[in-house]
Structure formats: C-alpha cells, structure tokens
N, C-alpha and C positions, 0 to 999 in steps of 0.2 A: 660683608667682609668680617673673619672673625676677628675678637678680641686682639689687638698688636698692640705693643709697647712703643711710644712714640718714635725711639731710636729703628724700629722694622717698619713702620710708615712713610717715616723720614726717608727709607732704605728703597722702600716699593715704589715711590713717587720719583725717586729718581731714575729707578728703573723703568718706569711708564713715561719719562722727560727725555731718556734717553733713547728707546728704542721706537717710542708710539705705541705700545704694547698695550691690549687693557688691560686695566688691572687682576681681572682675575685670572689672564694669564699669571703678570707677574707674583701674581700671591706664589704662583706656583714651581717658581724659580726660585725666587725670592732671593738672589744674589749676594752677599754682604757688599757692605761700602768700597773695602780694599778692590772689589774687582773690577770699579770705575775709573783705573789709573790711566789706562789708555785707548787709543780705539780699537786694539785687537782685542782686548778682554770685552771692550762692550758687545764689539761683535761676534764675538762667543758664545756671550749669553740670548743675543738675539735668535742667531741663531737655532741654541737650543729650544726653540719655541719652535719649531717646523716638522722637530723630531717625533715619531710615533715608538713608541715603546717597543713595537714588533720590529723598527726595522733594524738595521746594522748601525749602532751605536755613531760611526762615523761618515756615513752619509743619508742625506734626504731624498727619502724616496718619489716617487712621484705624486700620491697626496700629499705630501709637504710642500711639494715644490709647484703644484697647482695651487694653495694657499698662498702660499710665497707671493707668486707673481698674480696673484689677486689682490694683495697688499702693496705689492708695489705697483698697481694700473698698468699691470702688460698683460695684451691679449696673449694666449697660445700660438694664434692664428696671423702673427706680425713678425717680419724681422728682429725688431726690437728684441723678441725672444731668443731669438738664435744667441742675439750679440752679446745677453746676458748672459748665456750657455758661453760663448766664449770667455767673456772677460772672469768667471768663473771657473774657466775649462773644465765644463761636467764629463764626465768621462761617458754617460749616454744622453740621451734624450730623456729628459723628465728625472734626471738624477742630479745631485750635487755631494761631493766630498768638503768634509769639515774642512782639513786645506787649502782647497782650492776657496772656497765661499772666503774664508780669513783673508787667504792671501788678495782674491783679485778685487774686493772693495779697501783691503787696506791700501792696496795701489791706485785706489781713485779717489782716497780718501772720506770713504762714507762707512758710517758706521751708524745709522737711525734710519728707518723706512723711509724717514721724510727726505734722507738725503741719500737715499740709493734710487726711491719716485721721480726725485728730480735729474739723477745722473741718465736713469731710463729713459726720460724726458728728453734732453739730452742729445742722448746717442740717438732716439729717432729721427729730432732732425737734422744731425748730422749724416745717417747714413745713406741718403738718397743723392747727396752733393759731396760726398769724400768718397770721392775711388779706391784710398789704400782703405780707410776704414770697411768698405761696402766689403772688398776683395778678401779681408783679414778673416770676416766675420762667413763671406760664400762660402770661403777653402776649408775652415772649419768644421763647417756642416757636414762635407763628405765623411769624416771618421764619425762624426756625432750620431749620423742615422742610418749606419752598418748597421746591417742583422748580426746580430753573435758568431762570428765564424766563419762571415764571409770577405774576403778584399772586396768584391765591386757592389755598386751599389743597384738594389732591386730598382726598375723601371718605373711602376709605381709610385714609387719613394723619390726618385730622381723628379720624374714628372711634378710630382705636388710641390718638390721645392725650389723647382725652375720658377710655376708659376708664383710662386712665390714672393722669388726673387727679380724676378722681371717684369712686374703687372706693377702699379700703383699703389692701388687701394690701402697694402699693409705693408708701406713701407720701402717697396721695391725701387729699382729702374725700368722704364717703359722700354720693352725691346721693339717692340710694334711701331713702326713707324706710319705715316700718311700715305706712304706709299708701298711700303712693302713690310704685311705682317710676319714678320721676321718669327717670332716665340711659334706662334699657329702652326706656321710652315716647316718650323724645326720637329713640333710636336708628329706631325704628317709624314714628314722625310723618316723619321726615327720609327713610326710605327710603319711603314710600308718595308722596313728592313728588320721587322720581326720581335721590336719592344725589344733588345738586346738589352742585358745589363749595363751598366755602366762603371767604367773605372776608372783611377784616380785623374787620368790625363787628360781624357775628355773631359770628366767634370770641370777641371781646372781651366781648360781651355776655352771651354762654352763663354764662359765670363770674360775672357781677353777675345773672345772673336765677336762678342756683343759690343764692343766698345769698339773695336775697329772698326765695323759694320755700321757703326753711328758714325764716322769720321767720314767713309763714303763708301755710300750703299752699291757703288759699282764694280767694286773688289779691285781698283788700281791697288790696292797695298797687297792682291793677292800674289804670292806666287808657289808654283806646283813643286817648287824647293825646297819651300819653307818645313821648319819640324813641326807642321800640326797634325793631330792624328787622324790617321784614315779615314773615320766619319768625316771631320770635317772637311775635307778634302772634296770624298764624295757627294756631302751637303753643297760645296760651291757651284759644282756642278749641274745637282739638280735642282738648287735656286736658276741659273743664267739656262736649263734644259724649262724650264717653269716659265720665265720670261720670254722667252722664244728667242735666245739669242743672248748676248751680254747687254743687250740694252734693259731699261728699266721698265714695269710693269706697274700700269696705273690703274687701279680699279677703281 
C-alpha cells in the first residue's frame, strides 16, 4: 500500500468494514468520510467496484456481475440468481443498472457483501416453500431472458429454465411426482408439437398448472372452460391419452 496520511487509512479501512472490499480495491475508490452517511452512498460506492471502465458508466455488465455474484456465493446456475436479477430488476440477464442495484438492496436493507451473502442466503431457503415469493421471481424471468426484439420466449431458453425451476438441486420445486413425471412429460408433449416458442401466458400458466397438478394429479379441478391456454388444454388431454384413460399411471 502506498504512502497515506493516517486521516486516508482511517478512510480505506472503513471502506474495507463496510463493504468487505480488499483493500487494494478500496485504495482505488478511496471514498472520503462524508460518503459513509448512509446506506445508499455505501452502496454506491460498493458498487462502483463491479464497474469495468469499458462499460456504460451506469450499469454492470456481465463480467461485473459474474464477480458480483461470486462475492456474494450465488451460483449462475440456481434460482437464487434469478431472485437477485429480480429484487434488483436487471433489465437483462447478466446486467444490472446503478438504480435498480441502490434501489432494491436499500429495500432489504443491505448495503455490505456480507449482508447482501446473507439476504442471498435467505431468499434460497425461502424460495422452494413461499409460492408468492417462487411465482414473483418465475414471472420475472420471462422478460429477463427475451432475446432483444422478440415477445415470446426461444424454446431453448424456456426449456433450461423450466428445468430449472422445477427440478431441486438449484433451488427449484419438484414437478415430477412418484407417479407421474409431470416436467419429462411436459418437455415430450411440447417437443412432439414442434419446440414452438413460448409466450407470456403459457410461461405464466405453466407455474399455476404445476401447483394444481400437485393438489391432484387426476385434473378434478380441470375444466375445458377454464381461461388456460390452448397448450395446456391440449397437454391435459395428452397426459389422461398417455394414461390410457383418466385414471392414473404407475410406473
């Protein structure tokens, strides 16, 4: 560290107390005192640590924001990630606006790595047992991982974050039951009708028809009235045509 006057010591060390920062980031900030009045200015300055010179002055690009959530112990590959894309509202995937960053930890109030690690902490195991939480962060995700200029969402894209959202391992709800794999059979029904895109209703509905579908696997709550969208419609059908009938299928 070079030469500092104990008054810019004084200054770095609390800059490295407040955010976890090492030090030779903060050499590089090096913030004055005034700007520890509150937790928006702290989290300003944290922020600016994510920043790459090249990108756009007011948001973190995606190497920032793979830093980021390497400092705060979230995999890419977890729910957890989406929820932080939410409670943030990145406006894509792998980005974050200085705004939105300010705004949605001052609303959880954390402003130090160590306490946005534990809000992460957190919200993972909340969101496998909080439905409105799980549903805030699903619905999210459809605008978050648009391709640039398109409404519905690439097949692809939709697939990798079903499994996502309804497998276990990273955070999800089990759609797959003991007796009938429900995610599998979705995946199946969806490709023998030609990998179509997907748009905002289906996405949204997938999630409300998975939860039904746990209430009971025999579709008494169905009916051919209901507003769900024509996939799903035709999915009930080729689940109870799969069964051999409306009774149940044990394998």
């Amino acid at each position: 560290m070079p030469p500092y006057s104990a008054a810019q010591k004084q200054q770095i060390a609390q800059f490295v107390s407040f955010t976890q920062a090492k030090d030779t980031v903060a050499t590089k900030v090096n913030p004055p005192a005034r700007y520890f009045t509150d937790i928006e200015t702290r989290t300003h300055w944290l922020l600016n640590i994510y920043y790459s010179p090249e990108e756009n002055p007011d948001t973190i690009g995606i190497e920032g924001a793979m830093r980021y959530f390497s400092d705060i112990k979230v995999e890419l590959d977890e729910v957890t990630c989406l929820a932080i894309a939410e409670l943030l509202q990145s406006p894509s995937m792998g980005e974050f606006t200085r705004e939105g960053f300010l705004n949605g930890w001052r609303s959880v109030q954390c402003d130090t790595l160590q306490k946005m690690t534990a809000h992460a902490s957190t919200l993972r195991a909340r969101i496998p047992t909080d439905p409105s939480l799980f549903r805030k962060i699903y619905r999210f995700t459809f605008p978050l991982c648009l391709v640039q200029g398109q409404r519905n969402l690439q097949f692809e894209i939709a697939v990798e974050q079903w499994n996502l959202f309804f497998t276990p391992p990273k955070g999800g709800v089990a759609w797959n039951t003991h007796t009938t794999p429900w995610l599998d059979w979705w995946f199946e029904f969806l490709e023998s009708r030609g990998k179509r895109p997907v748009n905002k209703d289906l996405w949204n509905q997938v999630e409300v028809f998975m939860r039904k579908s746990h209430e009971d696997e025999n579709f008494s709550w169905w009916s051919e009235d209901g507003a769900w969208p024509g996939a799903l419609d035709d999915f009930v059908g080729w689940v109870r045509e799969k069964r051999g009938g409306n009774g149940m299928e044990v394998e």
